[in-house]
N, C-alpha and C positions, 0 to 999 in steps of 0.2 A: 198540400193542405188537404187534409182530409175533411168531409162534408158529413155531417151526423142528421139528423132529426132532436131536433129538444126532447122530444114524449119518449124516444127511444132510449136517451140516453137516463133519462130517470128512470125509467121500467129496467134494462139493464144494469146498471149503477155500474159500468165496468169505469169511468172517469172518476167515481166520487169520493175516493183517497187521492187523487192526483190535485197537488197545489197547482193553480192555475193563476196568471192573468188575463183576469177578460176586461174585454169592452164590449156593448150593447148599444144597439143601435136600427134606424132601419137601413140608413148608407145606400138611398135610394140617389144611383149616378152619385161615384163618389169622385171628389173635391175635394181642393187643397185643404177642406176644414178638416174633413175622414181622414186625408192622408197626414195631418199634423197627431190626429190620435192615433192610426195605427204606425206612427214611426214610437211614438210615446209611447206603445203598448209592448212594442218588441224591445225597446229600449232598457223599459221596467223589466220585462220578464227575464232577460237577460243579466240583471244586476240580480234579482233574487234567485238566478237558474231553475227556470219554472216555464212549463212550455206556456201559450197563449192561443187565446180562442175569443173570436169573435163570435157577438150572439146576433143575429136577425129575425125577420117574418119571411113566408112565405108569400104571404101579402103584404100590402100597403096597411097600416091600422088605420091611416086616414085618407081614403083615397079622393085621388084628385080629378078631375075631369079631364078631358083627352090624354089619359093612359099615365105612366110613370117612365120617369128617366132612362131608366135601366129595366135589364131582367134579372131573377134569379140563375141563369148563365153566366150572363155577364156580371153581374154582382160579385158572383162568386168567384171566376178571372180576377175581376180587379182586386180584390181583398186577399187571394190567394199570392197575386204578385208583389207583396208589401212580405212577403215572408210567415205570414200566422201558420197556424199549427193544426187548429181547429175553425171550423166553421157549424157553427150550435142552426140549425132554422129552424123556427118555432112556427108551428103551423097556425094561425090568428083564426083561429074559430068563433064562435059567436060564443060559446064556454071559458075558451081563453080571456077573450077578450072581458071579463068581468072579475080577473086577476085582477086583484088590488097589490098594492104596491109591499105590504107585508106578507103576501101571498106569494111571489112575488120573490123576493127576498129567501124566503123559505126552499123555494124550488129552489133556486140559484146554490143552494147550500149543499140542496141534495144530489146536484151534477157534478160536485168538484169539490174543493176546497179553493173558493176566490179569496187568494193571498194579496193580488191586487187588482184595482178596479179601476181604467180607465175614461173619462168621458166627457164628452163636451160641455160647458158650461149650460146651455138652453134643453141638457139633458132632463126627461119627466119620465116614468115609470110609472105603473097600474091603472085602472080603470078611473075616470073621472071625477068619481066620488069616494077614490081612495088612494092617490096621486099623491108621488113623492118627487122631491128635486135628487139633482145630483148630490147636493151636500146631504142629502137625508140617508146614502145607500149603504155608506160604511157603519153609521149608528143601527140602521136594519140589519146588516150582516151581523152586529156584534148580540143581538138581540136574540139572535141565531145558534150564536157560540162560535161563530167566525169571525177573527180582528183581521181587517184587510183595509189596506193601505189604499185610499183612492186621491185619484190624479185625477183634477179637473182640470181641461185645454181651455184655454182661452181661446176664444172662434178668431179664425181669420180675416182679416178685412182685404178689401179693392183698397187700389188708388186715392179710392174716394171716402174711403174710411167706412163703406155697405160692408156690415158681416156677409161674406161668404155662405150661402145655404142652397138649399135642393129649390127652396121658393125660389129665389136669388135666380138659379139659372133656370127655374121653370118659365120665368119672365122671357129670360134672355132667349131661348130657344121659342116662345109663342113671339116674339117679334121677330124672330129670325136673326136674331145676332150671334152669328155661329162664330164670328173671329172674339167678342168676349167672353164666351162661352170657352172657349180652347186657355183663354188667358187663367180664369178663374179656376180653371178644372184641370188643367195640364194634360187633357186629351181632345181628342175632335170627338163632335157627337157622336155615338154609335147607336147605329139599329140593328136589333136581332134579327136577323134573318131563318134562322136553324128553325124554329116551327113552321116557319109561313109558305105556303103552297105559294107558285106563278106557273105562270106560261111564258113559253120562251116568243116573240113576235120579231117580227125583221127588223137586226139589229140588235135587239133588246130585250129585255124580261120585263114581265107586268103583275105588280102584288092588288090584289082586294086590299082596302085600305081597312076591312070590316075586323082582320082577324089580327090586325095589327094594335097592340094593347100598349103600345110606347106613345109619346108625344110626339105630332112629326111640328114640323116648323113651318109658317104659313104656304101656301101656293104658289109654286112660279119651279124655277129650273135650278139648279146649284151644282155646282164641283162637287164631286166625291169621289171616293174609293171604295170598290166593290174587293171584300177578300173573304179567298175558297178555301175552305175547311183544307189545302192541302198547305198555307200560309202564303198562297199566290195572290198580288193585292193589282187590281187593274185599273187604270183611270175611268171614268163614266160620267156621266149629265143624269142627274136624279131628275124627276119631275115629278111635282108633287100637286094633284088637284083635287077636289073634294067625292073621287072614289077611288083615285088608283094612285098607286107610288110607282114609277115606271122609270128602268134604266136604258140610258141611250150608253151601248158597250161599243168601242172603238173597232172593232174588227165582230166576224161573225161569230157564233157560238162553238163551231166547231174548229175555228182558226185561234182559239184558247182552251179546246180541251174540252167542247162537250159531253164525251161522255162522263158520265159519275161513274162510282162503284157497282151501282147497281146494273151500268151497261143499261139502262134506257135512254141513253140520250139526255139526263137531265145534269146540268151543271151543281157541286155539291157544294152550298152558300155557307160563308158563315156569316159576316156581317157586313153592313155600309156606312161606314163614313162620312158624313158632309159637312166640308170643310169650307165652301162660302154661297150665299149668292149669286147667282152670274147677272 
């Protein structure tokens, strides 16, 4: 999957004869609802032979308090392993962000030619005071001079007949419910680790909880998997309390491979796992 910038690819226009199906989204920790559209997306693009791209933020447009799902890394992993083609990130600036939803539309026209449009039902578009539904996107495109065929998903439900959403497990993961969280989402939480500075201490590594911008799950100890950027995945004891997130590793640093790349001694992290409560 190749990873664009949105502002780039309209100042280049090198996409903007290429029939495309997208879908738009922020796909913050994606879920069986993201993965019901990006199977739909590839699906379509496949029947019309037309590559496909997903659109994002580089931010959150509505952010949430203690941090978001996912990263733009990992984001871009999970969306990339669905088979897309493109990944569009739109950098959410405080300019952007007053894109109205015919604005909007407009742009969308000037990146490609969207032949089709895939997107979830609770899908909404532009600025607040200029906001469109999903059924509103294809009347927009034609408005344009683009006819484009849109696919609205119907959202997934639980057991329990709850649509599936990013709210949905943001609950799940602040009460610590990491075994329904795995149900609804079909992976174990993941935390970015690839920005975060630690220190190595006896036994174990210790993260500042400060530069940590994901959601962790309340306080106490939990199973996880610790895995190194080289796809080596280790058992560990996460702990997590209101300064530090700290791994208890089953053997020493150096009886798994201490050194990194860089030959200082430091272990080369990519992410952690946590897979229940203990």
């Amino acid at each position: 999957m190749r990873i664009c910038d949105f502002g780039s690819l309209l100042e280049s226009g090198e996409l903007r004869g290429e029939r495309m199906a997208v879908t738009i989204g922020v796909f913050d920790g994606v879920h069986k609802g993201h993965q019901r559209i990006f199977s739909t997306l590839k699906e379509k693009g496949a029947e019309a032979g037309c590559q496909t791209m997903a659109i994002s933020f580089s931010v959150n447009p509505k952010p949430r308090s203690g941090g978001n799902l996912d990263t733009p890394r990992l984001r871009a992993g999970y969306i990339g392993s669905f088979g897309i083609d493109f990944l569009a990130v739109i950098d959410f600036s405080a300019e952007f962000s007053k894109t109205t939803a015919c604005g909007f539309a407009k742009l969308l026209t000037e990146i490609c030619i969207p032949c089709i449009a895939v997107v979830g039902a609770d899908f909404r578009f532009g600025n607040p005071s200029g906001s469109a539904s999903a059924g509103d996107l294809a009347r927009l495109l034609a408005a344009n001079g683009v006819s484009c065929d849109a696919t609205i998903v119907d959202s997934v439900l639980d057991d329990e007949g709850m649509k599936i959403s990013s709210t949905h497990l943001r609950q799940l993961i602040e009460k610590g419910d990491l075994g329904c969280f795995l149900r609804l989402s079909g992976q174990f939480y993941r935390v970015d680790l690839v920005p975060l500075p630690y220190r190595p201490c006896s036994g174990g590594l210790v993260f500042s909880r400060e530069p940590i911008h994901q959601l962790l799950p309340p306080q106490g100890a939990y199973d996880a998997r610790l895995l190194l950027s080289d796809g080596r995945c280790i058992g560990c004891i996460a702990g997590i309390d209101e300064e530090f997130l700290s791994l208890s590793l089953p053997s020493s640093l150096s009886a798994i491979g201490g050194k990194g790349e860089d030959g200082n001694g430091s272990l080369q992290l990519d992410s952690l796992f946590l897979e229940k409560k203990r």
